[in-house]
mmJSON file of the N, C-alpha and C atoms, coordinates in Angstrom:
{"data_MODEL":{"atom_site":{
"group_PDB":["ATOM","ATOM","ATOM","ATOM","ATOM","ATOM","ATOM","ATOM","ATOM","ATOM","ATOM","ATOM","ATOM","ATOM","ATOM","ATOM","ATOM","ATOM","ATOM","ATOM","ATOM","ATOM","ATOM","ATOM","ATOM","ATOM","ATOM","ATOM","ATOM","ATOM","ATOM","ATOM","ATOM","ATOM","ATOM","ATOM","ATOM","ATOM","ATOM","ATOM","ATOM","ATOM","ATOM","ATOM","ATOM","ATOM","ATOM","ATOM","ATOM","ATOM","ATOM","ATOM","ATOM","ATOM","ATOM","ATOM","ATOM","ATOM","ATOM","ATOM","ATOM","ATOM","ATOM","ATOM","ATOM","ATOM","ATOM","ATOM","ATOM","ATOM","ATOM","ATOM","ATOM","ATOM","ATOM","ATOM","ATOM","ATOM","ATOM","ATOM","ATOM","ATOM","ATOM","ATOM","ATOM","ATOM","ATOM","ATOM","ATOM","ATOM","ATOM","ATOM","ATOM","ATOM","ATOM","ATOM","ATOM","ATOM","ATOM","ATOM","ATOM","ATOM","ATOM","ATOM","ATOM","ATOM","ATOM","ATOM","ATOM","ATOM","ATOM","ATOM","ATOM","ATOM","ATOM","ATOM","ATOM","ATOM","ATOM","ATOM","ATOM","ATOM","ATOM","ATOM","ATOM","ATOM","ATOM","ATOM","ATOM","ATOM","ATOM","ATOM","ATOM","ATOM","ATOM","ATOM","ATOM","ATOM","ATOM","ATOM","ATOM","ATOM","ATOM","ATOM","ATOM","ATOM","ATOM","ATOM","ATOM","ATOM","ATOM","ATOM","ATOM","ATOM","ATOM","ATOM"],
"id":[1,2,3,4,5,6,7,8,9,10,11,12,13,14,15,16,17,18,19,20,21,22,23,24,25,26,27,28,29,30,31,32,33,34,35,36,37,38,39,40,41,42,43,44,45,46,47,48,49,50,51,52,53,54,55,56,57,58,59,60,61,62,63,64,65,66,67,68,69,70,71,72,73,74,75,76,77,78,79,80,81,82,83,84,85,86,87,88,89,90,91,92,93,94,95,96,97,98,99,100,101,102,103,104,105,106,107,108,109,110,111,112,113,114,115,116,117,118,119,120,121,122,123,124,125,126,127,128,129,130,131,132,133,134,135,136,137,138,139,140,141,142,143,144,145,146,147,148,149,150,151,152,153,154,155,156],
"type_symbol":["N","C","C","N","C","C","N","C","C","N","C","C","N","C","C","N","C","C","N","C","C","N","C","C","N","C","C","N","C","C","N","C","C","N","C","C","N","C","C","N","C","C","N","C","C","N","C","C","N","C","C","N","C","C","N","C","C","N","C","C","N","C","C","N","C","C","N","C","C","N","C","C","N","C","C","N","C","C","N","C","C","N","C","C","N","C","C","N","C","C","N","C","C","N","C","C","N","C","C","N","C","C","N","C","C","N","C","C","N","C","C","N","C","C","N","C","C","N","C","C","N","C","C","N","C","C","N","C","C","N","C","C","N","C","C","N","C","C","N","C","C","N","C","C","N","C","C","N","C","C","N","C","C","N","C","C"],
"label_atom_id":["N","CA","C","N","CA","C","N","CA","C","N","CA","C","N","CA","C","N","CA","C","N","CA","C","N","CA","C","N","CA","C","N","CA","C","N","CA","C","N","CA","C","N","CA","C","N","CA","C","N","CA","C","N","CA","C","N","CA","C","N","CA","C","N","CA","C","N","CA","C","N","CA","C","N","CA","C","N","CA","C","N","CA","C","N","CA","C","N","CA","C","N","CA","C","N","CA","C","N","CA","C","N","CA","C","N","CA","C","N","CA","C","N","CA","C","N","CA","C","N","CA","C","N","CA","C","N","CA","C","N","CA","C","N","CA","C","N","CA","C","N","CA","C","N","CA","C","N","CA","C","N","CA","C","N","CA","C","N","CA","C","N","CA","C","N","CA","C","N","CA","C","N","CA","C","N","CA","C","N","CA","C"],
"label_alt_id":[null,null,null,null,null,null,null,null,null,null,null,null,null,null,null,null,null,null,null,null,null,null,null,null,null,null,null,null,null,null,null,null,null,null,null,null,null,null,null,null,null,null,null,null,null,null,null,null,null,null,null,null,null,null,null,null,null,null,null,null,null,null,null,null,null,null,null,null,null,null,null,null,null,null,null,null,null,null,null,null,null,null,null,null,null,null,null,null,null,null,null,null,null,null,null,null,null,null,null,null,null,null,null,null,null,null,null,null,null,null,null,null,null,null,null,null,null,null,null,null,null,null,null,null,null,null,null,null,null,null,null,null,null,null,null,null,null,null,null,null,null,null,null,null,null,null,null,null,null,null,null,null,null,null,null,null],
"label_comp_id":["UNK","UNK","UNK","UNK","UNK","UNK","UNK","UNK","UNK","UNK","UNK","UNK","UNK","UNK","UNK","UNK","UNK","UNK","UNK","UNK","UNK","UNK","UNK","UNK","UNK","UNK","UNK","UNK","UNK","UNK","UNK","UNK","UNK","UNK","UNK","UNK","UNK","UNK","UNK","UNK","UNK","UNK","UNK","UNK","UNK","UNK","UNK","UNK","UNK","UNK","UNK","UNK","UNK","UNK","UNK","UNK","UNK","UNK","UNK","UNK","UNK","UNK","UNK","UNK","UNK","UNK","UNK","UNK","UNK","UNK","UNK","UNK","UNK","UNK","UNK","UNK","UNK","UNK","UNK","UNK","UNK","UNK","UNK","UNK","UNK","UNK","UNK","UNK","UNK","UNK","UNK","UNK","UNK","UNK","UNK","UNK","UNK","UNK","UNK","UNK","UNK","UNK","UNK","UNK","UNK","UNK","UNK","UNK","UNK","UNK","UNK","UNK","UNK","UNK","UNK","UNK","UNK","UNK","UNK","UNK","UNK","UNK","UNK","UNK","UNK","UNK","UNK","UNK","UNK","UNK","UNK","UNK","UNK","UNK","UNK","UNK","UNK","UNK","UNK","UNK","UNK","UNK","UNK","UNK","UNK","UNK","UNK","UNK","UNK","UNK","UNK","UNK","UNK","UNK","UNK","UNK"],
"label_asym_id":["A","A","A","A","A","A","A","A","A","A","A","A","A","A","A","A","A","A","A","A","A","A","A","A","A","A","A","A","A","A","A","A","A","A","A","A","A","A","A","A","A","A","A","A","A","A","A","A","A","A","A","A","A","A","A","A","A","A","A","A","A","A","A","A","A","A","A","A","A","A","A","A","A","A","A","A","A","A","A","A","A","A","A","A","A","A","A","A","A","A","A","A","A","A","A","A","A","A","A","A","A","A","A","A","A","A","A","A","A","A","A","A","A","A","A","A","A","A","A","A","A","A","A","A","A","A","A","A","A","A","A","A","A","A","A","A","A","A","A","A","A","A","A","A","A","A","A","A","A","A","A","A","A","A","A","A"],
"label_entity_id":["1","1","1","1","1","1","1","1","1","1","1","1","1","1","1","1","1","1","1","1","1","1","1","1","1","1","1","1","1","1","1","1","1","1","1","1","1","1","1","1","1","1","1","1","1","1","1","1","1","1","1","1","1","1","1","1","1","1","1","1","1","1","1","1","1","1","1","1","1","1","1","1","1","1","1","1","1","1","1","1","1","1","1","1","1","1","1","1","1","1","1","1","1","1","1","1","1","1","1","1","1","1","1","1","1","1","1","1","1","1","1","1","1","1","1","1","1","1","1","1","1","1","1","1","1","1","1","1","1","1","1","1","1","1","1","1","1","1","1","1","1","1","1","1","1","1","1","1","1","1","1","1","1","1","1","1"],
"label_seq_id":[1,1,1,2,2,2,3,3,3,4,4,4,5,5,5,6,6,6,7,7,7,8,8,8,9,9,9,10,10,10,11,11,11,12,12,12,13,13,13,14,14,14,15,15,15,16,16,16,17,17,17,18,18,18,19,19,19,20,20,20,21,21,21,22,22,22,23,23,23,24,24,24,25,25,25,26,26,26,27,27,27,28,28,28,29,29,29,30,30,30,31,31,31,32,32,32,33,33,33,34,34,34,35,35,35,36,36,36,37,37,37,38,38,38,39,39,39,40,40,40,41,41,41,42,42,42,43,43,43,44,44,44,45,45,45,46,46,46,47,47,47,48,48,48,49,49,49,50,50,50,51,51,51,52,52,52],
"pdbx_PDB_ins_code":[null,null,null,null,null,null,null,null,null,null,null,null,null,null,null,null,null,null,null,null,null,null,null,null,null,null,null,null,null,null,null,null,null,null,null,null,null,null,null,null,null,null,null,null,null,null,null,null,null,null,null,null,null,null,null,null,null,null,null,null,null,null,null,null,null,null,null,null,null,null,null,null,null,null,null,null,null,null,null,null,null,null,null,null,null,null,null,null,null,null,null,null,null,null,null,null,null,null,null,null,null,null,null,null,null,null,null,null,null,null,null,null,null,null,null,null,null,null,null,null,null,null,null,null,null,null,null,null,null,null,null,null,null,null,null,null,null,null,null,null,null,null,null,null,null,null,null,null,null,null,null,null,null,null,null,null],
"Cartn_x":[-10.189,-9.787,-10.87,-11.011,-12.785,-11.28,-12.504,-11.414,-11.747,-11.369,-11.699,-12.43,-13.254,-14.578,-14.542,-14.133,-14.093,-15.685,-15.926,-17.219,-16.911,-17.571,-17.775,-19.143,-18.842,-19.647,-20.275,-21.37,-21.733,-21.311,-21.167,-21.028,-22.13,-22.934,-24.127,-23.873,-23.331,-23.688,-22.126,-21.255,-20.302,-20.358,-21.24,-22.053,-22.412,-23.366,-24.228,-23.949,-22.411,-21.87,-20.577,-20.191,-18.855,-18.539,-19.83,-19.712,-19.816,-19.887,-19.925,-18.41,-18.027,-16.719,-15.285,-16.026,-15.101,-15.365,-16.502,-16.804,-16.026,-15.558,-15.26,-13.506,-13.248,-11.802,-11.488,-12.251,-12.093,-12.452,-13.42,-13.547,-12.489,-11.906,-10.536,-9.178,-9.37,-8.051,-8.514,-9.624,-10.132,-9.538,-9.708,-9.53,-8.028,-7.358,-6.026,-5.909,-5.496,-5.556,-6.048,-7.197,-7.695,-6.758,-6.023,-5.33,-4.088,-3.025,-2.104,-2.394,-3.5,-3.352,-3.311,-4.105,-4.412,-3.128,-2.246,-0.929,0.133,-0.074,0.916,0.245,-1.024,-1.324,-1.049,-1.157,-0.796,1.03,1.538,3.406,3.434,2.921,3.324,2.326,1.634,1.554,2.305,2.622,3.911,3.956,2.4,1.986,2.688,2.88,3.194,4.351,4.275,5.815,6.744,8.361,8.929,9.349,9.484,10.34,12.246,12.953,14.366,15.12],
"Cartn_y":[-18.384,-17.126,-16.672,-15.475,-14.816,-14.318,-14.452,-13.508,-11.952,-10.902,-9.434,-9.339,-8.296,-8.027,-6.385,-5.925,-4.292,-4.029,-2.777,-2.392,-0.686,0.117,1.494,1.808,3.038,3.219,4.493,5.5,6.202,6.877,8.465,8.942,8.764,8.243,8.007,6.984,6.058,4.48,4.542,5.437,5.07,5.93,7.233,7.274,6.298,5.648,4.601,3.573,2.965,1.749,1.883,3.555,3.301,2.933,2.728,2.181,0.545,-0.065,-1.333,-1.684,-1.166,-0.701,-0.803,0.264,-0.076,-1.005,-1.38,-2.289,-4.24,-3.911,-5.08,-5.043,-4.162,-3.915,-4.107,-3.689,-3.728,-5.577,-6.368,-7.167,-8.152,-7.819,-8.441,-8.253,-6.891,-6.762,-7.32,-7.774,-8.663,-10.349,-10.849,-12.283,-12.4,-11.385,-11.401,-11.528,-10.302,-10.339,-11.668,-12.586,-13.41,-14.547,-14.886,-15.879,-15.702,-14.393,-14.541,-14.773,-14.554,-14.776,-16.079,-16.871,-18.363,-19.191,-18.647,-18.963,-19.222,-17.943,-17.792,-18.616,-18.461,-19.879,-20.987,-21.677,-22.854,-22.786,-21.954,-21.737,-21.657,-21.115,-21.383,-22.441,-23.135,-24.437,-25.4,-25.882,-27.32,-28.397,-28.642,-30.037,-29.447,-28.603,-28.252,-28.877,-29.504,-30.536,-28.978,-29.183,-28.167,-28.675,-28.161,-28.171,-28.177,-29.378,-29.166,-28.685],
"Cartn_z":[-12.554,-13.129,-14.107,-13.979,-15.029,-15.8,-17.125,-18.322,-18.352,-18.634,-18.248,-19.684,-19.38,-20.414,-20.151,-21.368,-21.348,-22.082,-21.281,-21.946,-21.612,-22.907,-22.303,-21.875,-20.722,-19.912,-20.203,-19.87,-20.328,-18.741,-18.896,-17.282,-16.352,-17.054,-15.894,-15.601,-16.131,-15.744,-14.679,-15.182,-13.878,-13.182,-12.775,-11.219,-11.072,-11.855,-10.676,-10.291,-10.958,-10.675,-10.107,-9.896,-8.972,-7.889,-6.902,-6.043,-5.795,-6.804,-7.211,-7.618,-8.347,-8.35,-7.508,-6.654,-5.788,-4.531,-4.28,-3.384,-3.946,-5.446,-5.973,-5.678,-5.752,-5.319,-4.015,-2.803,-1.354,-1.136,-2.052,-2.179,-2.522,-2.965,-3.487,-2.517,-2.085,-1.188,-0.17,0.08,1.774,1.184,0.473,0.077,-0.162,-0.838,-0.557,0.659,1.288,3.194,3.349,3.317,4.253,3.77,2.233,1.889,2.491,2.533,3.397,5.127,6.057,6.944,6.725,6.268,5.8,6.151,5.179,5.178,6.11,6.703,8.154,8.894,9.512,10.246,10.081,9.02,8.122,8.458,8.557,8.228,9.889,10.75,12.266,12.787,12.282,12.784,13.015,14.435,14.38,13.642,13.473,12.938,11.084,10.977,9.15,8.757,8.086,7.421,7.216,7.792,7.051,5.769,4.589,3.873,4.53,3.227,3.423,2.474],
"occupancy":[1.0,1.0,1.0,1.0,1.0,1.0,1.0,1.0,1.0,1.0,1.0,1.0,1.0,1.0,1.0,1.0,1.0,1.0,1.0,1.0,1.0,1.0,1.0,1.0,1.0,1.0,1.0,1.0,1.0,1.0,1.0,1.0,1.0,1.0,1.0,1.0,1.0,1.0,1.0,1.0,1.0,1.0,1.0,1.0,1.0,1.0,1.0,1.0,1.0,1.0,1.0,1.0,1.0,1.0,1.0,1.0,1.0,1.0,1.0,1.0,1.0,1.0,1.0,1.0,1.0,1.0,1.0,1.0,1.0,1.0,1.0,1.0,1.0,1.0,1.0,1.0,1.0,1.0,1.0,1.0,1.0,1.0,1.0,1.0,1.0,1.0,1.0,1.0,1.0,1.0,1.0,1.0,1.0,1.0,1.0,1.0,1.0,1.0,1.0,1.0,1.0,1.0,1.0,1.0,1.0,1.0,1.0,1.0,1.0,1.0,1.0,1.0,1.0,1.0,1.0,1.0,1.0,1.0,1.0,1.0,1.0,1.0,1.0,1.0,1.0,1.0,1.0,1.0,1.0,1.0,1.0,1.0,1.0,1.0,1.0,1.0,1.0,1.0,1.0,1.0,1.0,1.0,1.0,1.0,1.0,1.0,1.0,1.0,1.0,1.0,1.0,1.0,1.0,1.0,1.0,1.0],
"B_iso_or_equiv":[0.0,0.0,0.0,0.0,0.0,0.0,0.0,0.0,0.0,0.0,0.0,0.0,0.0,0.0,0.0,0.0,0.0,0.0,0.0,0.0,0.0,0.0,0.0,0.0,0.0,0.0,0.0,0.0,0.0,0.0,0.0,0.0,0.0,0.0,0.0,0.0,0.0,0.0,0.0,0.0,0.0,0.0,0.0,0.0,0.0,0.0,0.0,0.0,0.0,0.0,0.0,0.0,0.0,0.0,0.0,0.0,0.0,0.0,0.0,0.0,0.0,0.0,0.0,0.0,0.0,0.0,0.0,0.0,0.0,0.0,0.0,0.0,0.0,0.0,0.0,0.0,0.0,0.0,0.0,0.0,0.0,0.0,0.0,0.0,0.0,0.0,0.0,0.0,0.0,0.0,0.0,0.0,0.0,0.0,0.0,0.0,0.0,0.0,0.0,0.0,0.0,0.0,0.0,0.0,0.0,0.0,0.0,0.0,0.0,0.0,0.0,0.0,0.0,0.0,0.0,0.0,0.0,0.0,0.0,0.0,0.0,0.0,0.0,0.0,0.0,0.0,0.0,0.0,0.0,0.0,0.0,0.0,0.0,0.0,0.0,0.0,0.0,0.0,0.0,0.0,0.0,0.0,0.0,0.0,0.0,0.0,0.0,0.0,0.0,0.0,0.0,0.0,0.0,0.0,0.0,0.0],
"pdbx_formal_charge":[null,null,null,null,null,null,null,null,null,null,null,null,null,null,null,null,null,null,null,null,null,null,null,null,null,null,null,null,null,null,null,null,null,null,null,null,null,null,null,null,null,null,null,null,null,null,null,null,null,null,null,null,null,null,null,null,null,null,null,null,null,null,null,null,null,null,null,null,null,null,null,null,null,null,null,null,null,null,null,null,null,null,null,null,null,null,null,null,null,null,null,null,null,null,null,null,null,null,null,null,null,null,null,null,null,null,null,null,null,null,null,null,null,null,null,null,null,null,null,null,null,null,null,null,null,null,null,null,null,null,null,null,null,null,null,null,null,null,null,null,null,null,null,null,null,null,null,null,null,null,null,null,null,null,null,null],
"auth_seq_id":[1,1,1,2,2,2,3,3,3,4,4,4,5,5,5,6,6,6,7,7,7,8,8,8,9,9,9,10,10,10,11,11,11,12,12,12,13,13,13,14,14,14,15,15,15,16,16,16,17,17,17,18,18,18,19,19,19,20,20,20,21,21,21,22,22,22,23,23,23,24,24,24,25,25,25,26,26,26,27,27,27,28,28,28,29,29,29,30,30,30,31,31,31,32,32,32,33,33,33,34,34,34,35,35,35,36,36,36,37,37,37,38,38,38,39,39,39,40,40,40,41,41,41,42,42,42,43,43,43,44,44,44,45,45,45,46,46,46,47,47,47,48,48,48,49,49,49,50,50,50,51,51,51,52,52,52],
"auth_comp_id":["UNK","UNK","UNK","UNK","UNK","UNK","UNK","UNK","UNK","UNK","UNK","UNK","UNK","UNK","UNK","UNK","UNK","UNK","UNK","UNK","UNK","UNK","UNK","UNK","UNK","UNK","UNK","UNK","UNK","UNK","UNK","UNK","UNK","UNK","UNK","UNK","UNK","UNK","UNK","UNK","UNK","UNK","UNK","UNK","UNK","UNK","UNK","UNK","UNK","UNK","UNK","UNK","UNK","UNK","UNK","UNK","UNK","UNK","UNK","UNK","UNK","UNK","UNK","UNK","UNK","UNK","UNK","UNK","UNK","UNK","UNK","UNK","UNK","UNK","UNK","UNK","UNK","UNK","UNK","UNK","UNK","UNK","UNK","UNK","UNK","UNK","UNK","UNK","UNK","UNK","UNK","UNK","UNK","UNK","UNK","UNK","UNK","UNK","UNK","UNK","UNK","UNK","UNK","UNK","UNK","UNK","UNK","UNK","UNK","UNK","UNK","UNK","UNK","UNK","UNK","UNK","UNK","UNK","UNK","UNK","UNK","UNK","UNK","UNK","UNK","UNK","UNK","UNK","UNK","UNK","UNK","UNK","UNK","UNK","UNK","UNK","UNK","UNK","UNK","UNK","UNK","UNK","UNK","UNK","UNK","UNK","UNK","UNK","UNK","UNK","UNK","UNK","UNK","UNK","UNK","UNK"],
"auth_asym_id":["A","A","A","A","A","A","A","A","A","A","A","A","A","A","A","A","A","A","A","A","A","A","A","A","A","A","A","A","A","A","A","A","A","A","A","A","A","A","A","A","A","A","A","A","A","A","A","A","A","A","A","A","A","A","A","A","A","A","A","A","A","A","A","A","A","A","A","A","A","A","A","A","A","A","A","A","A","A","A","A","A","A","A","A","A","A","A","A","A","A","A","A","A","A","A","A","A","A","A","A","A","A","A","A","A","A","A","A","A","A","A","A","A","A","A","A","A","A","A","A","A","A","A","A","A","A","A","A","A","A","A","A","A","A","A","A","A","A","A","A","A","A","A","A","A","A","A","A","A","A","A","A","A","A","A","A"],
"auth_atom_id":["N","CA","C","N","CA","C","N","CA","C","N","CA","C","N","CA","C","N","CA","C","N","CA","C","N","CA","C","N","CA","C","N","CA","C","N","CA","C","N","CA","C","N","CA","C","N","CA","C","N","CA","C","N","CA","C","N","CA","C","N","CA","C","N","CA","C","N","CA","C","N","CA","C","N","CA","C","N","CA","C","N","CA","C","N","CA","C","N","CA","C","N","CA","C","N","CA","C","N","CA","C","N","CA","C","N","CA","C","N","CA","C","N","CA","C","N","CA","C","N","CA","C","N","CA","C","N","CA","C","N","CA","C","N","CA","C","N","CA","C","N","CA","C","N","CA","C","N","CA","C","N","CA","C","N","CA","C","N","CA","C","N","CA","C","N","CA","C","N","CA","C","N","CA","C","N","CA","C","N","CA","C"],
"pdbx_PDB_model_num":[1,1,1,1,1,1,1,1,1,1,1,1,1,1,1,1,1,1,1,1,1,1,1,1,1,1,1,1,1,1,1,1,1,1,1,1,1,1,1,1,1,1,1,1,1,1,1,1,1,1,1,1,1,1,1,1,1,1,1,1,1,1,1,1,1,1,1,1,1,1,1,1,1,1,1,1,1,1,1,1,1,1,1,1,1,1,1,1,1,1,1,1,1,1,1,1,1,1,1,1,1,1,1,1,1,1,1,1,1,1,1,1,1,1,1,1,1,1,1,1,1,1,1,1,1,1,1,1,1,1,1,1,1,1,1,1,1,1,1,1,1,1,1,1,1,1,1,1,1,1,1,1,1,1,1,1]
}}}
């Protein structure tokens, strides 16, 4: 877990870093997505102990 670090930005600097920005967000919603598929594979595998 990173600890969050606020900084202000000048309007130039977030033109030039909004696309960093949001490439860090799409970045994140892919690793989510890739941990729940993770999961379901792992959960419809036979070999997976069920819980009782």
């Amino acid at each position: 877990m990173c600890k969050t670090v606020s900084r202000t930005l000048s309007p130039d600097q977030v033109a030039d870093y909004r696309e960093w920005f949001a490439n860090e967000r799409r970045l994140r919603d892919l690793v989510h997505e890739l941990e729940r598929l993770s999961l379901s594979v792992i959960e419809a595998d036979p070999r997976t102990p069920r819980r009782r």
